[in-house]
C-alpha positions as a Markdown table, in Angstrom:
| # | Residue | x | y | z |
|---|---|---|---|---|
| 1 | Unk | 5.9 | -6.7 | -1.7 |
| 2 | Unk | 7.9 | -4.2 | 0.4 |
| 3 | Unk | 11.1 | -4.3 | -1.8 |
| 4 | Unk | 9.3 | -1.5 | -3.6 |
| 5 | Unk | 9.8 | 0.9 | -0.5 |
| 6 | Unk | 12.8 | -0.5 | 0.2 |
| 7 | Unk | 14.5 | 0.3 | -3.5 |
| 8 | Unk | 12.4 | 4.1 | -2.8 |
| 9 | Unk | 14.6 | 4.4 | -0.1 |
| 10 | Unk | 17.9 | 4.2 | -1.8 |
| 11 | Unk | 18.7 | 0.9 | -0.6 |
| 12 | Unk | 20.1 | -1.3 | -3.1 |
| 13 | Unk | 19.6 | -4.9 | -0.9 |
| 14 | Unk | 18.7 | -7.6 | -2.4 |
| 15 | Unk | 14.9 | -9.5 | -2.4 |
| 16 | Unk | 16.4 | -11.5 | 0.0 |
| 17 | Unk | 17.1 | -8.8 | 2.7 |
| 18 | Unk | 13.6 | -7.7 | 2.4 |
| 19 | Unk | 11.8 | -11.7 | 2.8 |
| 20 | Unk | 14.2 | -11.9 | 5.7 |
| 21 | Unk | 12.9 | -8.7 | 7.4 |
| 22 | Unk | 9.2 | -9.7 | 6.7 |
| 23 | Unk | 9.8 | -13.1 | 8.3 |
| 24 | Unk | 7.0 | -13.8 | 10.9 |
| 25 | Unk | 4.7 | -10.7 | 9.5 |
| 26 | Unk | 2.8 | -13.0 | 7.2 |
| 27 | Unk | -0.6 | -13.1 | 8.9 |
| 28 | Unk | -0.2 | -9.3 | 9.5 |
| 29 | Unk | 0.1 | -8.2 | 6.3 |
| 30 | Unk | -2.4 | -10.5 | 4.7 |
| 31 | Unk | -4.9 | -8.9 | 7.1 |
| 32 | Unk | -4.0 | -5.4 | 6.0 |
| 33 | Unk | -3.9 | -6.3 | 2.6 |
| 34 | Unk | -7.7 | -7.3 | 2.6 |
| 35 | Unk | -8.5 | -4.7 | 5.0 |
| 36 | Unk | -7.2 | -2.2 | 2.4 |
| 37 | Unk | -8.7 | -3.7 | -0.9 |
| 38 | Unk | -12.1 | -5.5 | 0.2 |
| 39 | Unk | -13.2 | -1.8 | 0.2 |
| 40 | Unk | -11.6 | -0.9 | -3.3 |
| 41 | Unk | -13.3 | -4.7 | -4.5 |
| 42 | Unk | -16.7 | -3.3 | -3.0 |
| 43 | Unk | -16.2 | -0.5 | -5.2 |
| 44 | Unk | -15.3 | -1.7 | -7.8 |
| 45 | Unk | -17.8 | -4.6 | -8.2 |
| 46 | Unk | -20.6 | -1.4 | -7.9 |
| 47 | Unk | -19.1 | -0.1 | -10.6 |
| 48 | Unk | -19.2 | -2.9 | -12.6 |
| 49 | Unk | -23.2 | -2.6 | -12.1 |
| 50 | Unk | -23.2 | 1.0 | -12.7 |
| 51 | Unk | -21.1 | 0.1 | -16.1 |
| 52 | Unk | -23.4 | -2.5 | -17.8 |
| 53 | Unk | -26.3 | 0.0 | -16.9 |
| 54 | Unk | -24.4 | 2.8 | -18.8 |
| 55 | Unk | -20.8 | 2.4 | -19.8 |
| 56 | Unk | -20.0 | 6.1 | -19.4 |
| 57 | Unk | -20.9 | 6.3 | -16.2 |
| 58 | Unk | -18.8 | 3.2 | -15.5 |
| 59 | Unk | -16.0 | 4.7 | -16.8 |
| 60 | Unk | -16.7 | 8.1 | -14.7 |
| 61 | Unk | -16.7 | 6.0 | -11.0 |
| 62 | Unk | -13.8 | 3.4 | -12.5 |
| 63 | Unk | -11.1 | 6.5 | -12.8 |
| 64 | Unk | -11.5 | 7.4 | -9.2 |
| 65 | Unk | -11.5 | 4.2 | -8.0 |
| 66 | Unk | -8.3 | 3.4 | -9.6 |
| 67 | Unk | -6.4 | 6.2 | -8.4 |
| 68 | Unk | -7.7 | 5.7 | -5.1 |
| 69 | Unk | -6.6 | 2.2 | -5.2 |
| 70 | Unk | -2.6 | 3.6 | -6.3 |
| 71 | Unk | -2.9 | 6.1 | -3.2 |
| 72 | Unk | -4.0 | 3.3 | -0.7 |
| 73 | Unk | -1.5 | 1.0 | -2.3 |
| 74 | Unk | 1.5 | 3.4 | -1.6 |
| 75 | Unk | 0.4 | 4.3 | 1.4 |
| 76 | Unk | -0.1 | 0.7 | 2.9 |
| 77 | Unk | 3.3 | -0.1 | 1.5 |
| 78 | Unk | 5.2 | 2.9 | 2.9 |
| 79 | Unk | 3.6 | 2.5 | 6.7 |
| 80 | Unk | 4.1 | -1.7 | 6.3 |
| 81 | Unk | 8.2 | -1.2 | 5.7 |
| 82 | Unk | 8.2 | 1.6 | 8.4 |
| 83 | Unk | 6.2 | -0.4 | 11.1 |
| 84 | Unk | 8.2 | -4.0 | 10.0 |
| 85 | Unk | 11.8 | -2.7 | 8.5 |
| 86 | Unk | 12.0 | 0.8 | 9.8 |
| 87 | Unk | 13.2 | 3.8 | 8.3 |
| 88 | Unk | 17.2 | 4.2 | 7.6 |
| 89 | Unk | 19.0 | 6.2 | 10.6 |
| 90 | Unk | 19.2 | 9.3 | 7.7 |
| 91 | Unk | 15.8 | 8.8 | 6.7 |
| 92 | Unk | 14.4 | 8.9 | 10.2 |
| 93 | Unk | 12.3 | 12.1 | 11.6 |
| 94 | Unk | 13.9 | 13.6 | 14.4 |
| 95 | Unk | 11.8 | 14.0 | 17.7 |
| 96 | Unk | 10.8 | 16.9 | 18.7 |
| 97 | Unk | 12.9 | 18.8 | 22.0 |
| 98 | Unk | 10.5 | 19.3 | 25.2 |
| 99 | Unk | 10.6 | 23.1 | 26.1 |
């Protein structure tokens, strides 16, 4: 699941690297995973009613929802491999000097 942000990085490690780093994090991202798309599912499955009542309007929520769904999706992904992998020593912001 997070060799997609790894590859984004550059990194050219294999599959193996990445199940390695995730080790242990099972539970954890299982949680987030259903914490991000029970909400998407909700929205969807509305949809679903709104589309037998009047497949336009179907169609009009079901756009939305699926671009939604790629944002969350990315966005889950990127903060997983930071908070479990971190980010290369290049890749990394640098903190900001006290005055």
């Amino acid at each position: 699941m997070l060799v997609l942000p790894h590859v984004a990085l550059g990194n050219s490690s294999s599959l193996r690297f990445v199940w390695e780093q995730t080790r242990g994090n099972s539970w954890r991202l299982l949680f987030y995973s259903v914490l991000v798309y029970l909400p998407v599912g909700l929205m969807l499955g509305a949809s679903q009613v709104i589309q037998a009542m009047s497949p336009a309007a179907g169609i009009l929520f079901d756009t939305p929802i699926f671009v939604l769904t790629a944002m969350l999706t990315i966005t889950y992904l990127s903060v997983a491999y930071r908070e479990i992998i971190g980010l290369p020593a290049a890749a990394a912001p640098e903190a900001a000097e006290p005055a």
